[in-house]
N, C-alpha and C positions, 0 to 999 in steps of 0.2 A: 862589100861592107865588112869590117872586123869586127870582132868579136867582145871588143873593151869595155861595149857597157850594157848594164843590164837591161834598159828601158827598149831595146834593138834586139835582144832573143828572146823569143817569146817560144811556149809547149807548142807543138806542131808544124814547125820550122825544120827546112831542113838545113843542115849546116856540116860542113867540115871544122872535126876536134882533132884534137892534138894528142893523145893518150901519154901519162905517164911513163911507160916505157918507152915511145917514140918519139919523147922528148930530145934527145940528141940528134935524134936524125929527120925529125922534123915529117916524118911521115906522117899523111891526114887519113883519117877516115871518115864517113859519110853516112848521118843520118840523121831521124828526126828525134827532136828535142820534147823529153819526156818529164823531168823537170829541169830548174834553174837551182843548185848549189851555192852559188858564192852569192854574199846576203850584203854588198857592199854595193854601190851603184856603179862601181868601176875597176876594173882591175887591168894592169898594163900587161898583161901575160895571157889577157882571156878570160871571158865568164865562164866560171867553170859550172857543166850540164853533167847529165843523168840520161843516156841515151833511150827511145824505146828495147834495144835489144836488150840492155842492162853495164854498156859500157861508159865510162866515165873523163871526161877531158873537158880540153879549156876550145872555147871556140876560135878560131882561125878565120872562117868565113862562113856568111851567112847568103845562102842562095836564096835568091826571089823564085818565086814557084808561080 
């Protein structure tokens, strides 16, 4: 599942984001979803979260747990 809309990530999900630096390169990282950021119900680039560690990106994929 992608990460385009907001009703699909929900706080306690775990999910691979995209970080602003690794935006070029497309590299993911991996965790659970601490808040929801972007306040639009959609965005083509990714909902952008608020990790628990305190890290910041657009979601890429959303793991079932």
């Amino acid at each position: 599942m992608n990460g385009q809309n907001r009703k699909d990530v929900l706080p306690g999900l775990t999910v691979d984001i995209v970080l602003k630096a690794d935006q070029r390169t497309g590299k993911l990282t991996r965790g659970i979803v601490k808040d929801i950021l972007t306040k639009s119900a959609t965005h083509p680039h990714g909902i952008k979260v608020r990790l628990t560690d305190g890290k910041i990106g657009r979601v890429q994929v959303i793991h079932n747990t």
